[in-house]
GUKOL-999255 format. One record per residue (C-alpha): residue in three letters; y, x, z. Coordinates in steps of 0.02 Angstrom, whole numbers, plus 50000, padded with zeros to 5 digits. Last residue first. Layout:
N
alaYXZ
...
END
This chain:
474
unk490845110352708
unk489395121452641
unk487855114152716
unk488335095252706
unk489005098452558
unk487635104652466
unk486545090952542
unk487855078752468
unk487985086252305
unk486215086352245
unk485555068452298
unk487355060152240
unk487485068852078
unk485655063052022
unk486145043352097
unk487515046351990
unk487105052151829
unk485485038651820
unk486715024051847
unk487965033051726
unk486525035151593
unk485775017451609
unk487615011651577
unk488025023151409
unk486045019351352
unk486714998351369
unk488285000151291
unk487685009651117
unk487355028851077
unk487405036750883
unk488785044550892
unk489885039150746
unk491525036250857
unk492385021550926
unk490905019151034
unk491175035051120
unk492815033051151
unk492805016251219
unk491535022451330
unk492565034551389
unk494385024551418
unk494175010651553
unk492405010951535
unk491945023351646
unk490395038651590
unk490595054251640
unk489655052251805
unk490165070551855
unk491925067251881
unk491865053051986
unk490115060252084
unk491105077052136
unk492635067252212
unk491375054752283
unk490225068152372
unk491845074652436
unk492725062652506
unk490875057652597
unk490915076352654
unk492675075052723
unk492265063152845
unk493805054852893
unk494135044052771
unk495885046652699
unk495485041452510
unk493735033952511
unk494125018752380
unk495575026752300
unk494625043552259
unk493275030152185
unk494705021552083
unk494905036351969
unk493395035451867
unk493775020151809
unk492675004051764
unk491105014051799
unk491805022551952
unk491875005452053
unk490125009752089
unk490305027552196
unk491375019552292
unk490685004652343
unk488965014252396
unk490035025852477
unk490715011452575
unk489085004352626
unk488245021852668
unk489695024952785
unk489345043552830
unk488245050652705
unk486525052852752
unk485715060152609
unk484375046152620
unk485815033452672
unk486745037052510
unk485365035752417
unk484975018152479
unk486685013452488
unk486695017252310
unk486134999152223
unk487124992252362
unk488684996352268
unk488534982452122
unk488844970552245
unk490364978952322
unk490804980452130
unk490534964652064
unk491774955852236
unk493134949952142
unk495064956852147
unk495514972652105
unk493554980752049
unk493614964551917
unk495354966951855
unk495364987051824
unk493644982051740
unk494414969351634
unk495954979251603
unk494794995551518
unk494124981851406
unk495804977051339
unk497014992151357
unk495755005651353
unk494934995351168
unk496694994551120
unk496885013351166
unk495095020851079
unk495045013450894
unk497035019050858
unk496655036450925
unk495285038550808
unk495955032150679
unk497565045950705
unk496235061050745
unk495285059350595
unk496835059150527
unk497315074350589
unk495765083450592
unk495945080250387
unk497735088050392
unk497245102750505
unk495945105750364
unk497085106250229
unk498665114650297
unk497335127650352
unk496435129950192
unk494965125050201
unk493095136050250
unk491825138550129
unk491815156650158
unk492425155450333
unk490815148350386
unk489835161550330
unk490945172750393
unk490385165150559
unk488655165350522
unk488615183450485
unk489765189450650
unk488495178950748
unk486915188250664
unk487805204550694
unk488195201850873
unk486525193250904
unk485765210150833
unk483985206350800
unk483335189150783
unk484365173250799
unk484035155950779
unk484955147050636
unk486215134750703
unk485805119350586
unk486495115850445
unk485885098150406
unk486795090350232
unk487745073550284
unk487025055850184
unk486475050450348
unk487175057450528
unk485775073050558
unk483975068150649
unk483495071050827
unk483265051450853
unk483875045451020
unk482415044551138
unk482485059251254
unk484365052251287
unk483835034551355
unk482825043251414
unk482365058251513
unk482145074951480
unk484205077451425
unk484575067351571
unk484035083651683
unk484875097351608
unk486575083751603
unk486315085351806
unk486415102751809
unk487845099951698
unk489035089951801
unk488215098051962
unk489005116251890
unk490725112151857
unk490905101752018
unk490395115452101
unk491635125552033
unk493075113252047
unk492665107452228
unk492415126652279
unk493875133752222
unk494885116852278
unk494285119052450
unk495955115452533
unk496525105552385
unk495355093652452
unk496315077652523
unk495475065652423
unk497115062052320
unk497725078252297
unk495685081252240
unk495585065252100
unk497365074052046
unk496885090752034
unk495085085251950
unk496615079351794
unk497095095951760
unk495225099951755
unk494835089151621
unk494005072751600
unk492165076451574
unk491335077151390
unk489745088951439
unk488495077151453
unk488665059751364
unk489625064851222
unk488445084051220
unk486885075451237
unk487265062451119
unk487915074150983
unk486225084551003
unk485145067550986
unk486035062850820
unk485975078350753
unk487445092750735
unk488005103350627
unk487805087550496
unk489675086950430
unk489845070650522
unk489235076750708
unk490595093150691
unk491815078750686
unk491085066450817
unk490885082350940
unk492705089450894
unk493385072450905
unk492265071251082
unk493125087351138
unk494795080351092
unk494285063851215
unk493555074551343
unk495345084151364
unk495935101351391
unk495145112851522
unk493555105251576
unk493255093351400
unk493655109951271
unk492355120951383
unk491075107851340
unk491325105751169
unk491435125151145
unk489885128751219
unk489215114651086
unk489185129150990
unk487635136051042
unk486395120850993
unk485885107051105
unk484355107051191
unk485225109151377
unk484345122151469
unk483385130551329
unk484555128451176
unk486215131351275
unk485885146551358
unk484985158451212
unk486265150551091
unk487575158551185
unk488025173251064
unk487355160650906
unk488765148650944
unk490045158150986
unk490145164150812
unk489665149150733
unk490925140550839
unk492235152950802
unk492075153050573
unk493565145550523
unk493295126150526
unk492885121850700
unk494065129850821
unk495735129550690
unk495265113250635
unk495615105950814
unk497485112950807
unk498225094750720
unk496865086350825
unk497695087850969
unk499215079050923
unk498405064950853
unk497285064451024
unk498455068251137
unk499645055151086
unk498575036651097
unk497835046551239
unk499505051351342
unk500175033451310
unk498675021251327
unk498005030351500
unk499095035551634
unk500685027151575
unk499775010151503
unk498225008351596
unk499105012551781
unk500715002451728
unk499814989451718
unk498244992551833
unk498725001851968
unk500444996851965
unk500054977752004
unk501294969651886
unk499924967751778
unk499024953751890
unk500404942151822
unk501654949051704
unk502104965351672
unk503664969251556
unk504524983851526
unk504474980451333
unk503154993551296
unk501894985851417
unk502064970251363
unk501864975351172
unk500244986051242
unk499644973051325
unk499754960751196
unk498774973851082
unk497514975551225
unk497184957751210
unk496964957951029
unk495684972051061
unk494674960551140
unk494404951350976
unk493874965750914
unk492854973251047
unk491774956751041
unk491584958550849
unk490944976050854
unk490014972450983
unk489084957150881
unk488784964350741
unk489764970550569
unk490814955350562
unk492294964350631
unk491944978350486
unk493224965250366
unk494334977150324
unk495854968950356
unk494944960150521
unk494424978350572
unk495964987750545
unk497094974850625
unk496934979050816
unk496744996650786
unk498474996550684
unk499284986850818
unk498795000850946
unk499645014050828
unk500985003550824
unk500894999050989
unk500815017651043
unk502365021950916
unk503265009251014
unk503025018051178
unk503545034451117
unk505215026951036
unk506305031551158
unk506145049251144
unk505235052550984
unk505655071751010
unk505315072451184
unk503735064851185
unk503175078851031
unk503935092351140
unk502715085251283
unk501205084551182
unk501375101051127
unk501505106151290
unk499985098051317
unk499205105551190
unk499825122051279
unk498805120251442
unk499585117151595
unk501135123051719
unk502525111651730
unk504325121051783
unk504905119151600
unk503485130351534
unk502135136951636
unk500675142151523
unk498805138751531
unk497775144351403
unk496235135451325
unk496765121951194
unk498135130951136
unk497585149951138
unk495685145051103
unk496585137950921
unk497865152150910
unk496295164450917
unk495345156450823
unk496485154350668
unk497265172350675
unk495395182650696
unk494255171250569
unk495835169850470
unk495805188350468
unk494575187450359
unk495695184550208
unk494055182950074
unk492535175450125
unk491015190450056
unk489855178949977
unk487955178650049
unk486305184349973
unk484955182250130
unk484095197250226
unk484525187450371
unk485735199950426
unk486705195450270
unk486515206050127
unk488195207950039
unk489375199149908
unk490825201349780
unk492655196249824
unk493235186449674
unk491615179949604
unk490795178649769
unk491915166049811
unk491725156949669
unk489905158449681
unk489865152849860
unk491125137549824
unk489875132449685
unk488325131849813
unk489175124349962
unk489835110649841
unk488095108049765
unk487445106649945
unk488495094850003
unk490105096550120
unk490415084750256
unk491935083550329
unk493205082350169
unk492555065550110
unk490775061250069
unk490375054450242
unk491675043350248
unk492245041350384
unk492085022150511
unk493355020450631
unk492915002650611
unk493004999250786
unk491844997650953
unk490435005750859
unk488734997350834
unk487345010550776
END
């Protein structure tokens, strides 16, 4: 696969575990706390300190899935997290962004992975552009076309900062919803769901829930993470990238302010909610993502989610102390999410800042995207949406950001169009201004061309079910 960066893991480090190591860490185990007979009628050690299944998961759904009002902002605690981190480096937020961008930049060329094909040695050299922009940025200063604040300023506070931060941050609490036991758990209780409608295994739940209420590019960590210690296969992390990793529902607030739809906010978010993954049942049929190989990230041991029989409780209690048995310690594995996190970070912002700018530049001031928005007046004409031509627009300029349609339609009078677009930005997925970057900075085995088949196919799907929907219900 060709990868934007060389945030490239080892796959004998502390994600994947082999067989041996399973093996000798389940006779150790059992040593010291004896064993039982696992629902499965299978030998298994008895994980000692199982309240770390309890503490761990529940302070891990706590910050990644309540919402608290502190200091007059209301949102999830991560991002309060975030915040006390911001305060803390004060000043120096912006620099730490550039250095984390500047370590990106040069990671490949010290390395040497900028040779390894073409992409990879396009998005290098592009991110040396992003690295200017970031040290332009950081000074206060904007020049040319960057001085326009929704590009500028747009890329750099709305984008580079908060995800060269989140993501680090994030990741600190990330090990405490994968490694001790929860996504097993979950993952067998919804297994009959997830496996049927959307051929990925149960705990992908947990990916997709992570995306809506905290942030697509944790849930992708998780997704890239759980990918590398062979959970998951190639096809199944696909799905869930492509699929389920939506920006979150903190930032649907702002894509609604700006349509003018906080009046039907209830129904705009649920309904949203539900398109986004009708439409991901469908994509999973259909190539590009029926044809990514179904086979675990190579030289990782496949574990995969064991199908249940009999109690579901019992079976999902057994897999999860199953996991907690060869589970780190918590220093340990928040440590390894962390730098998984860091590289990460560092692969995605100069890639948001460079390739990200190009489409900011090209839907500002050239004509691609009015072009590129006939391919939906069609569908947009068959639904009847008011304005075929400019929903058409709309709809298009979403692959470079999926902010800009809001922009494009914002205080049209037909509230129908607004909301077709509002649904269609969020439930495309794919933009290149930070997603795609994402993706390809990780080990997921998708390139450029499946990522733009998928958000052609995404939208014309979210345009033919949401605008009959609201047509009826608006």
């Amino acid at each position: 696969m060709m990868t934007t960066s060389d945030a490239v893991h080892d796959p004998d480090r502390e994600g994947s575990r082999t067989r041996s190591e399973r093996q000798l860490f389940e006779s150790s185990a059992a040593g010291r706390a004896g064993s039982v007979i696992g629902v499965d009628g299978t030998e298994r050690a008895v994980p000692p300190h199982r309240w770390r299944f309890f503490v761990y998961s529940a302070i891990g759904l706590a910050m990644f899935f309540v919402s608290l009002e502190i200091g007059g902002t209301s949102t999830i605690l991560v991002d309060h997290a975030l915040s006390f981190v911001m305060w803390v480096l004060g000043a120096a937020v912006p620099w730490v962004v550039v250095a984390l961008v500047a370590f990106g930049t040069l990671r490949p060329f010290l390395t040497g992975s900028w040779r390894n094909g073409a992409l990879r040695t396009v998005f290098a050299f592009a991110n040396i552009v992003g690295l200017a922009v970031a040290v332009c940025a950081a000074a206060g200063y904007y020049p040319g076309p960057l001085a326009n604040p929704d590009i500028g300023p747009f890329l750099w506070e709305k984008l580079g900062i908060p995800v060269g931060l989140i993501v680090p941050v994030g990741a600190v609490f990330l090990a405490l919803l994968i490694n001790y036991g929860l996504m097993e758990f979950i993952g067998v209780l919804v297994q009959p769901i997830m496996r049927p409608v959307w051929k990925v295994p149960g705990r992908a739940a947990v990916d997709a829930v992570a995306s809506f209420v905290g942030s697509y590019s944790l849930a992708l960590l998780i997704t890239d993470r759980v990918y590398r210690e062979g959970r998951y296969t190639g096809k199944e992390a696909a799905i869930i990238a492509t699929g389920f990793s939506t920006v979150s529902a903190t930032f649907m607030v702002i894509v609604a302010s700006t349509l003018d739809l906080m009046e039907h906010w209830t129904l705009y978010f649920f309904l949203t909610f539900a398109i986004t993954f009708a439409v991901t049942a469908i994509t999973v049929r259909i190539p590009p993502l029926s044809r990514v190989p179904d086979e675990p990230f190579e030289g990782a041991e496949h574990t995969p989610e064991p199908a249940s029989s009999g109690n579901r409780f019992a079976q999902a209690w057994d897999e999860a102390m199953r996991a907690l048995a060869i589970a780190p310690g918590v220093v340990k594995g928040s440590w390894a999410t962390f730098k998984d996190g860091v590289l990460m970070a560092a692969a995605i912002v100069p890639s948001i800042l460079s390739i990200g700018l190009a489409g900011l530049l090209l839907a500002t001031y050239t004509p691609v995207f009015d072009l590129l928005g006939w391919l939906f007046v069609p569908i947009a004409w068959l639904v009847q949406l008011p304005d075929p031509a400019l929903a058409g627009k709309a709809v298009a300029v979403g692959i470079a950001e999926m902010f800009l349609p809001a922009t494009v339609v914002a205080g049209h009078e037909s509230v129908v169009l607004r909301f077709t677009v509002g649904v269609t930005a969020v439930s495309q997925i794919v933009f290149f201004s930070a997603l795609v970057p994402s993706i390809l900075a990780t080990k997921i085995p998708v390139n450029v061309g499946q990522l733009v088949v998928l958000w052609f196919i995404r939208v014309v799907l979210t345009i033919a079910i949401t605008a009959p929907l609201a047509h009826l219900l608006l």
